[in-house]
C-alpha positions as CSV (number, residue, x, y, z in Angstrom):
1,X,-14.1,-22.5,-5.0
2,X,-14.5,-22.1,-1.6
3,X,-14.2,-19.3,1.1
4,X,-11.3,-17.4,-0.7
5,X,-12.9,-17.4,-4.2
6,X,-16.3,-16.2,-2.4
7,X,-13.9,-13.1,-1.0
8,X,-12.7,-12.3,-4.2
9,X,-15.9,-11.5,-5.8
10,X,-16.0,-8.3,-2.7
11,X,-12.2,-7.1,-2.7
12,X,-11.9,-4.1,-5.6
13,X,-8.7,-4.3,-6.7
14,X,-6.6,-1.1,-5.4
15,X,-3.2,0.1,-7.3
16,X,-1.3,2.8,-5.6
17,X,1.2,4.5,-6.7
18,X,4.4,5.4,-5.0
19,X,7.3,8.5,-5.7
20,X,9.5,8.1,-3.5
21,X,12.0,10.8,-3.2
22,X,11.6,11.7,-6.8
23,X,10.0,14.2,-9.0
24,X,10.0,18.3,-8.8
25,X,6.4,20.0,-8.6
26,X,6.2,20.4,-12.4
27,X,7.0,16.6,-13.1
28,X,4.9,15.3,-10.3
29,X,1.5,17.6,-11.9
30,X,2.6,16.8,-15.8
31,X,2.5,12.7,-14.1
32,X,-0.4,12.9,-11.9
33,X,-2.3,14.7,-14.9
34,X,-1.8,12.1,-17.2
35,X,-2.5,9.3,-15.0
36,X,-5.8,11.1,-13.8
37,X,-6.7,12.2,-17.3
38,X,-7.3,8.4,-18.2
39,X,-8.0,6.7,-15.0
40,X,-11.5,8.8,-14.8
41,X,-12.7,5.5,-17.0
42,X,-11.4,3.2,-14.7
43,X,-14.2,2.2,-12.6
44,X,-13.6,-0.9,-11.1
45,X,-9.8,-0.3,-9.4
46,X,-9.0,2.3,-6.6
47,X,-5.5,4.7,-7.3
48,X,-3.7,6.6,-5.1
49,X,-0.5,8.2,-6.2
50,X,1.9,9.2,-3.2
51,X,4.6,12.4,-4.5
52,X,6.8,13.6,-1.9
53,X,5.4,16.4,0.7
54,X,6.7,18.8,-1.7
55,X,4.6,18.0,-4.3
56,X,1.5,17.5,-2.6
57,X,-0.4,20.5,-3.2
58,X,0.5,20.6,-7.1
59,X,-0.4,17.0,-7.4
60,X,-3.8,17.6,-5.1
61,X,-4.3,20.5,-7.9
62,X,-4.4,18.4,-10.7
63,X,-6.3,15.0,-9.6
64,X,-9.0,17.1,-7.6
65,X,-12.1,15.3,-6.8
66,X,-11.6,13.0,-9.4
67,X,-11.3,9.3,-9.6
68,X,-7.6,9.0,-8.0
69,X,-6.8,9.2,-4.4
70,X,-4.0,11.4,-3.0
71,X,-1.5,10.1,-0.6
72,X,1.2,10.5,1.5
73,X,4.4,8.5,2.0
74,X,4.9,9.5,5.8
75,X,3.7,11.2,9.0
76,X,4.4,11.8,12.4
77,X,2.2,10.2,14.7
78,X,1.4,13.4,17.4
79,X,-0.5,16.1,16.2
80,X,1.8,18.3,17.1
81,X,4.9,19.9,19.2
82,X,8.3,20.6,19.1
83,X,9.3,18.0,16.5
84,X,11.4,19.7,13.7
85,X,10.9,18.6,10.2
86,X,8.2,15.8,10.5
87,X,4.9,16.3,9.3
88,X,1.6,15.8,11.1
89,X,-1.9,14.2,9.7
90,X,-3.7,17.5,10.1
91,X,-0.9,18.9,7.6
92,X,-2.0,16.0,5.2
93,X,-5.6,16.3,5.6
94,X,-5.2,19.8,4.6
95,X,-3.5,19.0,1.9
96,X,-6.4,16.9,0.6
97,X,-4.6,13.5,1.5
98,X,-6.6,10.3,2.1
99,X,-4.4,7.7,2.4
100,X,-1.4,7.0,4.2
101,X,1.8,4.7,4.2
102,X,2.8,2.7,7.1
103,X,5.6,0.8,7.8
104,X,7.2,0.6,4.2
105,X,10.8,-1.1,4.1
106,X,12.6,1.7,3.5
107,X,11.3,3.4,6.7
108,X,12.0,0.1,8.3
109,X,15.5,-0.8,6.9
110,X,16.9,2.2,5.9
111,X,15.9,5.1,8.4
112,X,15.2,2.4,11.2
113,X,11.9,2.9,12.3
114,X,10.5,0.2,14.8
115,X,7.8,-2.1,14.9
116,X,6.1,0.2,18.1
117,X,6.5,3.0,16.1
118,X,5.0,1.8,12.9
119,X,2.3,0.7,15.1
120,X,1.8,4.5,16.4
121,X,2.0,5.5,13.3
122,X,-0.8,3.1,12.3
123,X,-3.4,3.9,15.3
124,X,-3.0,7.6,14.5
125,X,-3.8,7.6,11.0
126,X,-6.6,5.6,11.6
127,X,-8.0,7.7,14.8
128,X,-7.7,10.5,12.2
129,X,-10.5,8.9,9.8
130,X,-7.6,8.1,7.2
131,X,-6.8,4.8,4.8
132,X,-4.0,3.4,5.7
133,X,-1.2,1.1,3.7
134,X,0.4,-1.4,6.1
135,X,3.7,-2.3,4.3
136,X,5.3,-5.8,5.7
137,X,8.0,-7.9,4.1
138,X,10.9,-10.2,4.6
139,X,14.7,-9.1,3.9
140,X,17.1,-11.5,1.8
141,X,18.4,-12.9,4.5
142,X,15.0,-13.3,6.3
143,X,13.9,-15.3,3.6
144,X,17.0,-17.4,2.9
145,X,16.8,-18.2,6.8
146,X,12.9,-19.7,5.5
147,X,11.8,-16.7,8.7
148,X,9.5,-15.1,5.7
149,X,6.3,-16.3,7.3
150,X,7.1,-15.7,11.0
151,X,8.6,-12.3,10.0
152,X,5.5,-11.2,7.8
153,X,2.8,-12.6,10.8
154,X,4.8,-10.7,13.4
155,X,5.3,-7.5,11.2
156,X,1.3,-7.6,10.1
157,X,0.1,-8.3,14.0
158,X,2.7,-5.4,16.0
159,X,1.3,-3.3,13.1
160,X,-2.4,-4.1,13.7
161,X,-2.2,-4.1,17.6
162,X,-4.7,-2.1,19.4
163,X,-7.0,-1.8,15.4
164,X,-10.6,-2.5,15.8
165,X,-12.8,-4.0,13.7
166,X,-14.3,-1.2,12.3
167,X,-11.4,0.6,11.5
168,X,-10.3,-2.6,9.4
169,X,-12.5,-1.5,6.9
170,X,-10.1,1.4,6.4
171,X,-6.7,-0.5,6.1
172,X,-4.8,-2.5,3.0
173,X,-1.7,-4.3,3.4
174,X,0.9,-4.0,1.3
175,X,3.3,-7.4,1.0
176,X,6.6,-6.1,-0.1
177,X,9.4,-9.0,-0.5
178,X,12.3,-6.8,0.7
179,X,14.5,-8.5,-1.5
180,X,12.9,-7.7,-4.3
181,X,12.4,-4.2,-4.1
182,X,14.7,-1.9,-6.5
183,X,16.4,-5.3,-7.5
184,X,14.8,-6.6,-10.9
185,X,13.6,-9.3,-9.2
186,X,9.7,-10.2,-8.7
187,X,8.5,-12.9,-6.8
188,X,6.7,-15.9,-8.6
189,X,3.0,-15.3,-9.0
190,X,2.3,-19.4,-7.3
191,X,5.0,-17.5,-4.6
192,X,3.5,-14.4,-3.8
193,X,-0.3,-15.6,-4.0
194,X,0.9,-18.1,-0.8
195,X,2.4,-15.4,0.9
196,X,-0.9,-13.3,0.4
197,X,-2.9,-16.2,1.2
198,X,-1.2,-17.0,4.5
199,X,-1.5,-12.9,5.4
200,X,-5.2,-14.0,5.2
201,X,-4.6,-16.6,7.6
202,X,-3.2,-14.9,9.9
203,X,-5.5,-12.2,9.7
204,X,-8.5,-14.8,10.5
205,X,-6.6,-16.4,13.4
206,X,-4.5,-14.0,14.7
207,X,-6.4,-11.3,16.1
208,X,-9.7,-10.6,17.8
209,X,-12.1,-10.1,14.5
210,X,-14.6,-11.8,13.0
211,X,-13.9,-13.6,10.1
212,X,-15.3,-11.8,7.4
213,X,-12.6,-8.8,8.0
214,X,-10.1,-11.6,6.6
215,X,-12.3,-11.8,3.5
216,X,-12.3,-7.9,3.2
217,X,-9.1,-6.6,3.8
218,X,-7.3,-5.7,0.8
219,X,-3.7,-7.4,0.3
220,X,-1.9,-5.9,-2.2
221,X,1.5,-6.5,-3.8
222,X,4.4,-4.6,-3.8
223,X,7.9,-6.2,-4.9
224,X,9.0,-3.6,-7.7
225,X,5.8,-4.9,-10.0
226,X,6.3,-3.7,-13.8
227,X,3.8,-4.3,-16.3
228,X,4.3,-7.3,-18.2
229,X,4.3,-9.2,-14.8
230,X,1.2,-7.5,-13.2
231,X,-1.3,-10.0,-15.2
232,X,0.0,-12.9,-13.4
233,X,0.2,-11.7,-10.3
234,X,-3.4,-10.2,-10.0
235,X,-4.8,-14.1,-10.8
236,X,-4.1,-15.1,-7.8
237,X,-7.0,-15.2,-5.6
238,X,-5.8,-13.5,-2.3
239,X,-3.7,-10.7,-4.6
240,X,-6.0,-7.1,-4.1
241,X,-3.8,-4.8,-6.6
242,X,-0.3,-3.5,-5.9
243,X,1.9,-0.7,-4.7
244,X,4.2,0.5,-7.5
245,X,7.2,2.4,-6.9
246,X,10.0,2.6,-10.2
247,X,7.0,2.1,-12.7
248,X,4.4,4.5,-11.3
249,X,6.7,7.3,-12.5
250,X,5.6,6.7,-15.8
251,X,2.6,7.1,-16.8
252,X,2.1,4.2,-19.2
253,X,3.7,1.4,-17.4
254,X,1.4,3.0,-14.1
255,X,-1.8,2.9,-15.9
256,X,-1.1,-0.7,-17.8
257,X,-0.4,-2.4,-14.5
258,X,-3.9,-0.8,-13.1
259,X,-5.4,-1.9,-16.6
260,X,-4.0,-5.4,-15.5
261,X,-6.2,-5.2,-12.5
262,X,-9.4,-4.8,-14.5
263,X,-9.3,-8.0,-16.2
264,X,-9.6,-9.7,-12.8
C-alpha cells in the first residue's frame, strides 16, 4: 500500500470547473444554478466553477455560501496602478472569489505569459489568503521530444519558488497535457497517474518542505476530462479530481465527472 495509498485516504477529491471565454451572465447563473442546486449533497468533493469576470457577480449570486466555490480564471499580480484592463485580487475578493488560476496553458501558450510571471502571479494570490490552481503541462512537441517530465518539474518548481510551507496547504496543481486540451484526446489513466505520481516526487525532493506537504497537496487532472473517462482516471492513487473546461459547461456531464470522484 505504502506511503502513496496512506496519502490518499487525506486528499478530498477537488473538481473545478472552468468557462473560459464563454457564457453571457444569464447562461453562466441558469449553469452555476443547476450545478449548485445538486452539488449541496455532495459532501465528500470540493467545486469551484471559474465564469469569465463578467459573470462573476451573477454567478457569486446564485452559488452564495453554498457548497461550490467561486473562482477566477485570471489576475494581475499588483494591487493596483496604472494597468489598463487587468484585474486585481481585491477586485476578486470582492466579488466573493476564493480560488484562483495560475499558470493555465492558454495564458502560457497562447497570450505568452512567462514562467517569472506565473510565479508573481502565484505569490500574490497566496499573500492575499486565496487558493490557488497551479496549471503545468507539456506541449506536443514537448512530449514527443520525451521533455514531459523535465518540462512539468521545471514548470511546478518556477511556479512554487519563494511558497512556504504553510501556504501549501492553500495550493492544488492542475496537470494539464497541453496536447490534449481542446483535442479529443485524454491521456491514459496508467499515463496520467505516472505523471501525477512523479509531480509528487518532485514535490518531496524538490523543494524545502517536509514531506508530508507531498502527501497533501492536491494534484488534479486536467486534459479536456469528459465523463465516461473520469472513473478511470480518479483510480489512480496520486489523481486529486480534475479541472474541466468543454464539459463543465454542461451541467450534467460537470456534475457526473464530480459524481466520478465520490466513488473514490
Amino acid at each position: 500500500m505504502g506511503l502513496w495509498r496512506t496519502a490518499l485516504a487525506v486528499r478530498k477529491p477537488f473538481v473545478g470547473g472552468n468557462w473560459k471565454m464563454n457564457l453571457n451572465r444569464r447562461e453562466a447563473a441558469a449553469l452555476s444554478a443547476a450545478v449548485a442546486n445538486r452539488c449541496d449533497e455532495t459532501h465528500d468533493t470540493d467545486v469551484a466553477v471559474f465564469p469569465p469576470f463578467t459573470a462573476l457577480d451573477a454567478v457569486a449570486k446564485q452559488i452564495g455560501s453554498g457548497s461550490v466555490w467561486l473562482g477566477a480564471q485570471d489576475f494581475y499580480h499588483e494591487p493596483h496602478g496604472a494597468y489598463t484592463g487587468e484585474v486585481s485580487l481585491g477586485m476578486l475578493v470582492d466579488c466573493g472569489v476564493s480560488v484562483v488560476l495560475v499558470g493555465h496553458s492558454e495564458r502560457r501558450h497562447v497570450l505568452g505569459e512567462s514562467d517569472t510571471l506565473i510565479n508573481e502571479k502565484a505569490i500574490a494570490a497566496l499573500e492575499a489568503e486565496m487558493q490557488i490552481i497551479l496549471c503545468i503541462g507539456e506541449t506536443l512537441a514537448q512530449r514527443e521530444a520525451g521533455k514531459t517530465d523535465a518540462i512539468n518539474a521545471g514548470q511546478l518548481l518556477s511556479g512554487l519558488a519563494g511558497v512556504t510551507e504553510q501556504q501549501m496547504s492553500r495550493v492544488t496543481i492542475a496537470y494539464e497535457p497541453v496536447w490534449a486540451i481542446g483535442t479529443g484526446k485524454t491521456a491514459t489513466p496508467r499515463d496520467a497517474q505516472a505523471a501525477h505520481k512523479r509531480l509528487r516526487c518532485v514535490l518531496g525532493d524538490g523543494l524545502s518542505w517536509s514531506g508530508s506537504v507531498a502527501e497533501q497537496v492536491r494534484v488534479q487532472y486536467g486534459g479536456s476530462v469528459k465523463p465516461d473517462q473520469a472513473p478511470q482516471l480518479i483510480c489512480g492513487d496520486d489523481i486529486d479530481g480534475f479541472l474541466v473546461g468543454g464539459a463543465s459547461l454542461n451541467a450534467d456531464d460537470f456534475l457526473a465527472i464530480i459524481g466520478a470522484t465520490e466513488s473514490r
